[in-house]
Structures are given as C-alpha cells and as structure tokens.
N, C-alpha and C positions, 0 to 999 in steps of 0.2 A: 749630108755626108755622102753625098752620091761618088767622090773619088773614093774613099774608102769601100762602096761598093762594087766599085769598080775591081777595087784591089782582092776581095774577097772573093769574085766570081772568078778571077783569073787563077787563082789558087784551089778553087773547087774544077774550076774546069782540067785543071794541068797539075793534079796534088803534087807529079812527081820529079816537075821542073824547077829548074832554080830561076830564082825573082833574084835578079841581081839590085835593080835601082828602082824603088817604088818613089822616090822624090820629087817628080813631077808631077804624082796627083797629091802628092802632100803640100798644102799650104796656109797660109794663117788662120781661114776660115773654117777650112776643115781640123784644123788642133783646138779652134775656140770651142767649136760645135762639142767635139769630141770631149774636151774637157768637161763642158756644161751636161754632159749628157754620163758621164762619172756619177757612182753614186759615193755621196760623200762620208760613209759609213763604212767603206771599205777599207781596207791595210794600205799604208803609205806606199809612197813607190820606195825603188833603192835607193835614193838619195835619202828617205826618210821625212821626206816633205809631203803634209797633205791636201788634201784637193781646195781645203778652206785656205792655208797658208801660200799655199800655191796661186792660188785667185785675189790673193793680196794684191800681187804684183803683175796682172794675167797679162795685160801686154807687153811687158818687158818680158817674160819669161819665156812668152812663148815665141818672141823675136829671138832671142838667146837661143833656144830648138833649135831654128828654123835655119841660123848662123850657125852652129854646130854641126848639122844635117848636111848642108851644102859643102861645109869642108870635108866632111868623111870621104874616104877612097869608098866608088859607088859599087867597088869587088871587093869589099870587105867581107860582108856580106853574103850568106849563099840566099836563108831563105829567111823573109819575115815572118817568124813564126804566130806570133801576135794578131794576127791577123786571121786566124782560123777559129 
C-alpha cells in the first residue's frame, strides 16, 4: 500500500491543503490490498455491503470503483478525508 502512503504523508505534511485528485495513486492493487487488509468484523460500508459479500465478487467490484472513480469531476472533491 505504498500509494496510499504516499497519500497520507501528503495530508500530514500540508493538513491544510486541498487534495483535489488522489486517482493516480489509486489503483487495482492498492483497493485489493486495501480491502484484504479490512477487518472483517466491522460495520458495512453505505451501500450496506460487507467485506465477505463484497469478496464475493472482488474483481468485478473493484473494476466497478475504479470505473466510477475515473468518471468523477477530479473538483468534486476538496479533501479526502478517509485517509487521515
């Protein structure tokens, strides 16, 4: 998950900048990792899917993301908060 470290150090270095478009260190590998690294005991996400249902289908889903992510306006967005 070194992109996502990446994303974390930039947010601790600059707390009080806006992160307009972290997408480019987001990619399949790091949402697999990420997911696999969920503990699976936790509360669903909003869509109300959990980390086992969700792993049903883990490579479709997470192409789904990943196609959803790229369409987003990348100023949508001010800051990813998720990430602190």
């Amino acid at each position: 998950m070194n992109e996502l470290s990446k994303i974390r150090e930039l947010v601790k270095r600059n707390p009080h900048n806006k992160i307009q478009n972290v997408t480019h260190y987001i990619n399949k590998e790091t949402l697999t990792s990420s997911h696999h690294s969920m503990d699976a005991t936790k509360a669903s996400g909003i869509d109300k899917v959990g980390k086992v249902d969700y792993q049903s289908s883990l490579n479709e889903n997470i192409n789904n993301l990943l196609s959803r992510m790229k369409r987003q306006n990348p100023f949508r967005y001010d800051v990813f908060t998720f990430i602190k």
